[in-house]
N, C-alpha and C positions, 0 to 999 in steps of 0.2 A: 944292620937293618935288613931284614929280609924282604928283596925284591917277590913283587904280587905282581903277575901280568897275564889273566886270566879274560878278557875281552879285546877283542878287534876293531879296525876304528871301522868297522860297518856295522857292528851292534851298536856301538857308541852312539852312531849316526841316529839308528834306528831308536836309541832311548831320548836320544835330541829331539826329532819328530815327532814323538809319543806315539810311533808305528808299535810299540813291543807288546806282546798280550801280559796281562799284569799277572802271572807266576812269574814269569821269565823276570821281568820289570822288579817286582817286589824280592827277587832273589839276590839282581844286584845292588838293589837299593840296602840288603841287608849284610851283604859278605862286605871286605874289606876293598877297600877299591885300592884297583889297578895304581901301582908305582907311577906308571905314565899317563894318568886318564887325564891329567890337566893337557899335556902335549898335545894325547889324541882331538880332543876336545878343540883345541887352539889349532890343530891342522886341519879338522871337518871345516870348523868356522871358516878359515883363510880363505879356504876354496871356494867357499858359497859367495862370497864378495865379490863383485867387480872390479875391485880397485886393487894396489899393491900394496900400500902404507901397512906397517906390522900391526896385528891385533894383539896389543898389551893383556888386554882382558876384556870380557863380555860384560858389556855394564848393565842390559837391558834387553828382553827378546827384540832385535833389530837394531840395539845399539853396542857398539864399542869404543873404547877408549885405546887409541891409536897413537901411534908414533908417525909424526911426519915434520920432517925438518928439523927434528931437534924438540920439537913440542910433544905435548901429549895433549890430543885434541876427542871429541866424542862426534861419531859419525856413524852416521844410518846405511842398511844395506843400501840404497841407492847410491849413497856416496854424498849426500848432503855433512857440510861439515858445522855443526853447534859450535864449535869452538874451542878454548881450553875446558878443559876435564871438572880444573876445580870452581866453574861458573853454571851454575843451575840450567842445564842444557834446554827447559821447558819455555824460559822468558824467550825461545829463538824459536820457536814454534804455531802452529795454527792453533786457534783454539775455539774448541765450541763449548759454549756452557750453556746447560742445561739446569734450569731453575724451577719444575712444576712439580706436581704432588705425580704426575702420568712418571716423567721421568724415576722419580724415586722409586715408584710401585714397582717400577721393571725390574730394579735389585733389592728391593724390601719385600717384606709384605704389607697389604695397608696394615695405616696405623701403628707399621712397627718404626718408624723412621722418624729423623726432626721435621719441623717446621723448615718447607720449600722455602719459608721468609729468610732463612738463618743457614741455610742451606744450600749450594748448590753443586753441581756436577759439573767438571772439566774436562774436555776429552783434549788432548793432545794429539795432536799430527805434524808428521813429519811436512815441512816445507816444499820439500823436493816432490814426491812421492805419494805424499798423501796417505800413507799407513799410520794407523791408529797406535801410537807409542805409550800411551800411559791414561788413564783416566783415577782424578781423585774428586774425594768430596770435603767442601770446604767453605768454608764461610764467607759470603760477600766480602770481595775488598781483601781478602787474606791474600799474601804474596804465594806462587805457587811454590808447592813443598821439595826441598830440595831431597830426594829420596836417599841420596847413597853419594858416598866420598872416600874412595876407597885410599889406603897408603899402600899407593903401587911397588915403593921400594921396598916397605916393609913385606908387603906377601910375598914377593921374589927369594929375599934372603933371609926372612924365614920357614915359610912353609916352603918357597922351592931348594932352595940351599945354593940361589945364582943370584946374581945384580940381575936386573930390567934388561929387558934386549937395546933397547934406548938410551942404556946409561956405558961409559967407557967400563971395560973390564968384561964386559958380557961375550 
């Protein structure tokens, strides 16, 4: 297989932050990505963290699915810990809901949206922190939606071609 390694992890950074002016942006979003852009990507991250525990994987802008102690747990850049990975990291969080036709207008246009009766907005916040992590819409009473579950071992040894940094052999 022919190694690609055609960006730096300062451009890398710069398409993380959406600093890139979109040629640049839309050129690498078209050519074949870098051998190592997972790496780069997983070393800009590390950095920007406070804390040491290893970032497994980005599960959310401001969350990751970390290694500490032998677990794999989902934790916020302040360093507030949700818990294990495969537990709905939302039920551990602040939550504001928004239930009126005003709220809806702000991401609909009127009259293009449901019934605020059938309807409402949740905004998720970090505990710690207080950053806004997720907002959905959903139906009175509905449990919140578990968004994503990822098999950490399967993306390792397959798409990267190693075990998990977490698991023995890595």
């Amino acid at each position: 297989m022919k190694k690609y390694d055609k960006y730096d992890v300062e451009t890398i950074a710069r398409m993380i932050d959406g600093k890139l002016p979109w040629p640049e942006l839309r050129l690498i979003l078209s050519e074949e990505k870098d051998s190592d852009r997972f790496e780069k990507v997983m070393e800009i991250l590390q950095k920007r963290v406070p804390w040491k525990e290893k970032i497994l994987l980005p599960l959310h802008e401001h969350l990751y699915i970390v290694s500490k102690e032998g677990k794999r747990i989902v934790k916020c850049d302040c360093g507030y810990e949700f818990g294990d990975y495969r537990e709905n990291w939302k039920t551990k969080c602040r939550i504001r809901v928004r239930d009126t036709n005003e709220s809806l207008d702000e991401i609909y246009p009127p009259y293009m949206h449901s019934d605020p009766q059938w309807e409402e907005i949740r905004e998720y916040y970090c505990p710690g922190c207080l950053t806004l992590l997720d907002t959905e819409l959903a139906s009175p009473g509905y449990p919140p939606v578990f968004n994503f579950l990822p098999d950490i071992d399967t993306f390792y040894e397959e798409w990267l071609g190693r075990s998990a940094p977490d698991r023995k052999g890595a």
